[in-house]
C-alpha positions in Angstrom: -77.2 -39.3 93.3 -74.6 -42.2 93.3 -72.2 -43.9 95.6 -69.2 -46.1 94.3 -67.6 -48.3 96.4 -64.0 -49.7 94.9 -61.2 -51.3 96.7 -62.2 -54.4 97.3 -59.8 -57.8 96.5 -58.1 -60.9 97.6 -55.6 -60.8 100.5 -54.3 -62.7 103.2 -54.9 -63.4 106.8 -53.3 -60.4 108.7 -53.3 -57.9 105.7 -54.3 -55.0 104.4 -57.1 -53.4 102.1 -58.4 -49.6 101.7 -61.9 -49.4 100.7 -62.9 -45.6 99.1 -66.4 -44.7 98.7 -67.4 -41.8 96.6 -70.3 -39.4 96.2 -71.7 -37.9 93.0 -74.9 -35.6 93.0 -74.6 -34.7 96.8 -72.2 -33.0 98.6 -71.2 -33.8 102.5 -73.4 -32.1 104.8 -74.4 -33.5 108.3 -75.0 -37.1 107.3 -74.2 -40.6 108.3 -72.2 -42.4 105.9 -71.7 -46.0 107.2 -70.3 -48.9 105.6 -72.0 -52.4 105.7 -71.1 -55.9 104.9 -72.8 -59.3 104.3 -71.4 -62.8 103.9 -72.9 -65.3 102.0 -75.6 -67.1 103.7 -75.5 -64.2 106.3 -77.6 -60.6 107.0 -76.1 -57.5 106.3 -74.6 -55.9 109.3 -73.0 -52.2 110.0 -69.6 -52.0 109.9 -68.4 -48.3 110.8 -69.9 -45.0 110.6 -68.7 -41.6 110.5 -70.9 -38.4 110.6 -69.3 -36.0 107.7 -69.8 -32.9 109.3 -67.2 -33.5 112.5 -65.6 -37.0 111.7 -66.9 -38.9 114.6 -66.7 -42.4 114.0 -68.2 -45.3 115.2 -67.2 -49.4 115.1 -69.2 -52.1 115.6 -66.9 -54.2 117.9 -65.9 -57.2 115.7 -63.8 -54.4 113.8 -62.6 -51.7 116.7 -58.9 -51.5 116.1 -58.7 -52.5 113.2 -60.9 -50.0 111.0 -60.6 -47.2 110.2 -63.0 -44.7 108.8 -62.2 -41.4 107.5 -63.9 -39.0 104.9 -62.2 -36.4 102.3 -65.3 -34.0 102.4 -63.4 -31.7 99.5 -63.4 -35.1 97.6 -67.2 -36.1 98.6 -65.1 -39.6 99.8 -65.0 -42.0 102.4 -63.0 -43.9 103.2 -62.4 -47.9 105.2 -58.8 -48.5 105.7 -58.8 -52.3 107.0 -56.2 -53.9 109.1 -55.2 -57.2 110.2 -57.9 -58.5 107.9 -59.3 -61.9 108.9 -61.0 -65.0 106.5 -64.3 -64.0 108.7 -64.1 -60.5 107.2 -64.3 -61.8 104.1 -67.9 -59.9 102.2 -69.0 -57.5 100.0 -69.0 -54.4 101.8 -71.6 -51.6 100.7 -71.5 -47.9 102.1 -74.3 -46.2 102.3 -75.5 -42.7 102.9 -78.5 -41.1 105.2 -78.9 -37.3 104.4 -82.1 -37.0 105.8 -82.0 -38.1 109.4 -81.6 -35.4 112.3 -79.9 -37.1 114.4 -77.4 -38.5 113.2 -75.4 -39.6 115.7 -78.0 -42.3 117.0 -78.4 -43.4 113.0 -74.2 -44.1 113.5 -75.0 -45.8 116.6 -77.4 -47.8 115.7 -75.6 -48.7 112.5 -72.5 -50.1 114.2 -74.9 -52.0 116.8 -76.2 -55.5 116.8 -79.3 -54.3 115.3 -79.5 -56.0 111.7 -81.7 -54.4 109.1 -81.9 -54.7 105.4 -81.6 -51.5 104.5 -81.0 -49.8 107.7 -82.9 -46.6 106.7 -80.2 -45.6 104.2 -81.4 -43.1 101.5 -79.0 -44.0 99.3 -76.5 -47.2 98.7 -74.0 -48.3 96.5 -73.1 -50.9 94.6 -70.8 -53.6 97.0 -67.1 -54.0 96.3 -65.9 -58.2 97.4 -63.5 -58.3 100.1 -61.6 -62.1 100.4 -59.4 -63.1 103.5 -57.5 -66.0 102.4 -56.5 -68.1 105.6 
């Protein structure tokens, strides 16, 4: 089982990056797939969620409106599109998969909460992908 995350780079204040994230040795069932993110110095924190099953998404706030998360289940991808990127984004960003939590929903919930965790419960991670805001 793998996850790679790709699409990270360098870009300006108010731009624009798509991160994909993609799935080998599984296939998209009813699982929570979130994204993460930690800045140096700083705990990883959730980012977004989406349960692959029925696309419902979830945000943690600092990013509602301009995230978007989306999954290609025919692909086994996911998918961050980030907007109006600012220098505090600035991370490596991880996704991450849970495919063996019931509920699912509350896993997405409690991903894109203020609850911090180092692993979050996550069954399976990969490897980061360095997002830069320039100011």
């Amino acid at each position: 089982v793998q996850l790679q995350a790709s699409g990270g780079g360098l870009v300006q204040a108010g731009g624009s990056l798509r991160l994909s994230c993609a799935a080998s040795g599984f296939t998209f069932d009813d699982y929570a797939i979130g994204w993460f993110r930690q800045a140096p110095g700083k705990e990883r924190g959730g980012v977004s969620c989406i349960v692959s099953s029925d696309g419902t998404t979830y945000y943690a706030d600092s990013v509602k409106g301009r995230f978007t998360v989306s999954s290609d289940n025919a692909k086994n991808t996911v998918y961050l599109k980030m907007n109006s990127l600012k220098p505090e984004d600035t991370a490596v960003y991880y996704c991450a998969a849970d495919v063996t939590s019931v509920a699912v929903q509350g896993k997405c919930r409690t991903i894109t909460s203020t609850y911090t965790s180092p692993y979050y419960g996550m069954d399976y991670w990969g490897k980061g992908t360095l997002v830069t805001v320039s100011s």
